[in-house]
C-alpha positions as CSV (number, residue, x, y, z in Angstrom):
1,X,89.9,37.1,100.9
2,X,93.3,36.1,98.6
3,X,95.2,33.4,99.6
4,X,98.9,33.8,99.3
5,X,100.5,30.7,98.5
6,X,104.1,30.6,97.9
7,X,106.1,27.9,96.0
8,X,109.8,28.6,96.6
9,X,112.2,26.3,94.4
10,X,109.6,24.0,93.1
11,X,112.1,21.8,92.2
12,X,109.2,19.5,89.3
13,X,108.0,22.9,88.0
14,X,110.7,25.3,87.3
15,X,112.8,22.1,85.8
16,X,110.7,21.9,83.4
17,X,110.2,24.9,82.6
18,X,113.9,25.6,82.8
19,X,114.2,22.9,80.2
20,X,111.6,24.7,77.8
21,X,114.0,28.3,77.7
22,X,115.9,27.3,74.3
23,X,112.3,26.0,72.9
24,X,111.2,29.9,72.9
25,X,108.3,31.8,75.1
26,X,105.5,30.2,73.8
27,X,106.3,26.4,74.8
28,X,107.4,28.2,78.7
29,X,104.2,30.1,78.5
30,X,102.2,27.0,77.5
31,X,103.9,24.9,80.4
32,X,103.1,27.8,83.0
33,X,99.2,27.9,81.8
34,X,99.7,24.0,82.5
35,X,101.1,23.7,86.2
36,X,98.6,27.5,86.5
37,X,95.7,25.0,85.7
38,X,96.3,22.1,87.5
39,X,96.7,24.5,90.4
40,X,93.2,25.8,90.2
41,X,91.9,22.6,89.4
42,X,93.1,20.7,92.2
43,X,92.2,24.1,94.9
44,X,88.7,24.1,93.2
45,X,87.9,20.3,93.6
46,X,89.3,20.1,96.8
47,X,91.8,18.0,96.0
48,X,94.8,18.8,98.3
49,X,96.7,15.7,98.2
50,X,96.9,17.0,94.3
51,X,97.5,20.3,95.3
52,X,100.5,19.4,97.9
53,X,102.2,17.6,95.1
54,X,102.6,21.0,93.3
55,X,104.5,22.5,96.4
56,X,107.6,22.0,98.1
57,X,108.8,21.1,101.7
58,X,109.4,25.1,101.6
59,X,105.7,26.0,101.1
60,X,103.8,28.7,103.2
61,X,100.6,30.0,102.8
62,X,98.8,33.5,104.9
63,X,96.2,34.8,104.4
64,X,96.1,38.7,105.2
65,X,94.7,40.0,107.1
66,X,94.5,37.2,109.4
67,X,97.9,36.8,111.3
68,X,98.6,33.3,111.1
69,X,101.2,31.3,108.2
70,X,101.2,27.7,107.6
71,X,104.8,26.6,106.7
72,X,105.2,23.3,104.8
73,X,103.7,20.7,103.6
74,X,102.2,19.0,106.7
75,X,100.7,22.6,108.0
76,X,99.9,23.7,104.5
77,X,97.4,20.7,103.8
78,X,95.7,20.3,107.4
79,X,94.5,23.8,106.9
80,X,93.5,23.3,103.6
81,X,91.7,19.9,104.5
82,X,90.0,21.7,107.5
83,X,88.7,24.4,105.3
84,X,87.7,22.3,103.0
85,X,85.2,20.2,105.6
86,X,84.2,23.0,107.0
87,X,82.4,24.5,104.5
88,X,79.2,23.1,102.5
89,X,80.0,21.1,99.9
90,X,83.3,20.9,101.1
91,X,85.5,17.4,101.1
């Protein structure tokens, strides 16, 4: 099932990448593959309190077709910290 999580105005994120536009597409690129990695990593170890520090307040995450939407941070990582316990191997 895809998870659809949203990071609106990532305020650490797009700065820096904002600040890489005049250093040409491969250093953005190369900076998106970067905060793109730590995402996975941190979703695949479990490791929400590194995952929340990707996000903003603003966050949200659904995941269709189930009807209900976490919205920020607080809902965002007790859901993912439940998931995560819930299954074997989990946290």
């Amino acid at each position: 099932m895809p998870t659809d999580v949203a990071v609106p105005d990532c305020d650490d994120c797009y700065c820096s990448l904002n600040l890489l536009r005049d250093q040409g597409p491969q250093a953005r690129e190369a900076a998106e593959r970067d905060i793109a990695r730590k995402f996975v990593h941190a979703f695949s170890r479990d490791d929400i309190g590194s995952f929340l520090e990707l996000l903003t307040d603003q966050c949200w995450l659904s995941m269709p077709p189930a009807s209900e939407r976490y919205v920020g941070l607080t809902a965002v990582g007790s859901f993912l910290r439940a998931r995560a316990e819930g299954r074997p191997g989990g946290s």
